[in-house]
Structures are given as C-alpha cells and as structure tokens.
N, C-alpha and C positions, 0 to 999 in steps of 0.2 A: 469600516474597519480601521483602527489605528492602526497609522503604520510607524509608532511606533511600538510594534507590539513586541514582547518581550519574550527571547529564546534559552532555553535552558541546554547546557554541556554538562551531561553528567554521567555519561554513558564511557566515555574514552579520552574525557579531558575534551577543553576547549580546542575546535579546530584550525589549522593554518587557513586562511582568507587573505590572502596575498597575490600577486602576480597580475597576468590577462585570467580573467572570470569567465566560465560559461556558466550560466544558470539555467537549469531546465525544469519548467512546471510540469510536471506528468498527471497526467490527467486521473481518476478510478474506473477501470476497466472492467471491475471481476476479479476473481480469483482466477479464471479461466479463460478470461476476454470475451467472456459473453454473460451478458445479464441475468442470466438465466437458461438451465438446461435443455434442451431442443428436442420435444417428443417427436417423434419417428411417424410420418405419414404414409405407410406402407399400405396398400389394399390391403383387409382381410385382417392380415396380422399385427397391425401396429399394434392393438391395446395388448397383445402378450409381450410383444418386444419393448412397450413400456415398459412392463411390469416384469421382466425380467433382467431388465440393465437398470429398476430403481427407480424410477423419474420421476413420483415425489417425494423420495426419499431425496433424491440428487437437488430438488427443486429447493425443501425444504431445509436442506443444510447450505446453500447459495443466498437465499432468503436470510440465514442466519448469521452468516458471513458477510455481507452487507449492510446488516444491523449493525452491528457491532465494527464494522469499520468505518460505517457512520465519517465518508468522505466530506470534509471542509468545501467551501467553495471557492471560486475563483475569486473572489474581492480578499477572502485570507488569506490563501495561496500568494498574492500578490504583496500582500503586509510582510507576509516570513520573507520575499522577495528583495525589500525591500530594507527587514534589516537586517539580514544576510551583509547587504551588500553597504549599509551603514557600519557594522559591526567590523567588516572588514576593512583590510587594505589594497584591495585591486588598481593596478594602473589601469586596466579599463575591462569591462563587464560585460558581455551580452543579455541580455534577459530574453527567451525563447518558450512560447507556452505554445502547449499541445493543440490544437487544433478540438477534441475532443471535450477540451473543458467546458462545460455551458454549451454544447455543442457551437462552436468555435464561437460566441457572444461572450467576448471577453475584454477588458477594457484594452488600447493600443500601450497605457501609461501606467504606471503603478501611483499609488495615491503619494508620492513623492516625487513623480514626473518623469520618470525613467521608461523608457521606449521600451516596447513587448514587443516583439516579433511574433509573429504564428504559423506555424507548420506542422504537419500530419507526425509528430514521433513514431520513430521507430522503437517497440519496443524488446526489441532485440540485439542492435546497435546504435552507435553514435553514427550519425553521418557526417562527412564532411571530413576536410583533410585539413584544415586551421589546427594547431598547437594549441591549446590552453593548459595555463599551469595550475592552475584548477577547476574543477567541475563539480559544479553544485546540482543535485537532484533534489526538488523539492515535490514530495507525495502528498496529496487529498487526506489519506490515512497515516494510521499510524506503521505499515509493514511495508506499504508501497507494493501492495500485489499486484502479478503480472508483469514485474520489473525487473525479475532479476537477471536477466541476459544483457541487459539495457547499463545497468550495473558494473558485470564483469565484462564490458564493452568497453566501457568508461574508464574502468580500470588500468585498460593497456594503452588507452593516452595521456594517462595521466598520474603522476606519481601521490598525486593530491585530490580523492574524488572524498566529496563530504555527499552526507544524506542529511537533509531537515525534515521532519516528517508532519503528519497533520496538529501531534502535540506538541509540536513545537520542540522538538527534542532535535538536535545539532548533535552531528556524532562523524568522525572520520571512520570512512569505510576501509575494513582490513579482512582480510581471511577468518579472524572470528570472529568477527562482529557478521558477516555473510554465514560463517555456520549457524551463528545465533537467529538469525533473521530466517535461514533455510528452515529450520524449526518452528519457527511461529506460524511461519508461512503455513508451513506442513495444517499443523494445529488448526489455522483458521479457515483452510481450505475443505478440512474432511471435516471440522468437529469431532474427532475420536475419542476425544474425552467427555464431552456430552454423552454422545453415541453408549461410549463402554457403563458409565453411569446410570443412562437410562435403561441398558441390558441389566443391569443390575439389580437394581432396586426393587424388583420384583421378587427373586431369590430371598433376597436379604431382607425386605420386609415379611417375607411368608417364614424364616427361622426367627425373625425377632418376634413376630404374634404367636408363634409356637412356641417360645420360650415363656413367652409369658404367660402363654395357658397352662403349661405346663405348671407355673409356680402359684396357679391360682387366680390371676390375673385379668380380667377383660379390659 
C-alpha cells in the first residue's frame, strides 16, 4: 500500500491536525458487533423462535451490510495512518490499532516507520487519562459501525476529534456531522430501503401489467 496515499476533505472543510495526536485504527466489527445473527438453540422450539425473531431475514440483511461496507484492511488502514499524520502538524502522535484487526496480525510500524501500539478497543469509550489535543479515528469502512459511543467518548476529551474513514474521506466530527452518520448507520444496519422496495415491487409491478392489459398491451 502507498503510504503516500491521498485523502480527500470535502465533507466539513479540511481538518485542524495539530497539537499531541492520538490516532486510533478501529477495527470492522458489524453492525451489531457480531458477524453475524445467533440462531437460538433452544430444545424443541428453537426453529419457531427462529422464525419468529427473523433470523434469515436478520442473517441476510448483516450479509448485506457487510457487502457493501466492504472493510479495507490493515496495511490501508495504516497508509491513511500514515498520511494523517504527514498532512498534519502534531508535536507528537500515538498511533494505537485495535487488536481486532487481522485478528491482532498487524504490522508493529506503518510503511513510513511510525510505531503501532495494539490493544483490545473499547468501543464504547476512550481509555486512559493522557490529554490529547486531537484524536483521530481511522474506520475499515466508510460509517465506522459499531463506533459510535467510541466517538461521543472522544468527543468529551477532546475539542478536536477528526474521523477518516475507509474512503479516504477526513471530516471533523460535530453534532451534525454524527446526526448524519446516525442516519446512514440506521440505513446500513436494517436496509429499509431495500426492504420497503422489495415490498414493493410486487404491488407495483401487478398495477403496471394491468395497465397495460388494460390498454391492449402484453
């Protein structure tokens, strides 16, 4: 992977990359933190309790949510990492990667020699009681799902919390920019828009072949 690979600000304006740095690699969890939905091994009744909480409906909209977030891996994760910390101006940086990435098989160094740390994230909070005057989250994908406690964690130590995501996209995190993300999240987690579409189309194809019969048409 190049590191010097090229980030795009287009979302909220270029961000401040100044000060002590924390960077953090967050690993792709899920939408839910688990890879997939957990059928119910109940004697007797599991296959109704499946099929009554959904489970390959659940299975197959997780499946779809994963497709399409389509997480980077750890050697690009390490590039954005990398010019993050080029791009900026930090008097000095941490670089800290999740434990979970590559299931912890991650280089110690970024392809520009910069030292990795690795530890178990939380991803509910920041740990640790260090000051930094800014904090970088860098996601696999493009929503960083499963993050967002991790987020408004980060928030309250810091006046300066940037997000880079898996497209490369650099964006300072604000209250709307988190409503906007709580939305996509939403979006990518149920697929409701697929869902209401595929309810759909049945309806709507059965009045559009009737219209046409109607007018003479096969």
């Amino acid at each position: 992977m190049n590191a010097d690979i090229k980030l795009a600000a287009r979302v909220n304006g270029p961000p401040r990359l100044t000060g002590t740095g924390l960077v953090l690699l967050c690993s792709y969890r899920g939408g839910n933190g688990n890879a997939e939905p957990k059928a119910f091994r109940v004697p007797l009744f599991w296959r109704v309790l499946n099929l009554v909480t959904f489970l390959n409906l659940r299975r197959f909209i997780a499946a779809m949510r994963d497709h399409f977030a389509n997480p980077r891996s750890a050697d690009y994760q390490l590039a954005i990492a990398d010019a993050i910390v080029a791009r900026g101006g930090f008097s000095d940086v941490t670089i800290i990667a999740d434990n979970h990435i590559s299931n912890g098989k991650i280089a110690s160094r970024t392809p520009a020699g910069r030292k990795v740390l690795q530890c178990c994230l939380n991803s509910e909070h920041v740990e640790g009681q260090a000051n930094f005057e800014t904090i970088v989250l860098i996601y696999p994908d493009a929503l960083g799902l499963t993050w967002t406690k991790l987020e408004r964690s980060a928030s309250k130590k810091t006046d300066n919390l940037v997000i880079a995501n898996g497209r490369r996209q650099v964006f300072t995190w604000n209250r709307q920019m988190a409503r906007s993300l709580a939305v996509r999240r939403f979006l990518s987690n149920t697929r409701v828009v697929e869902l209401v579409w595929g309810i759909m189309i049945l309806p709507i194809s059965a009045i559009l072949s009737a219209f046409d019969f109607a007018r003479g048409r096969t």
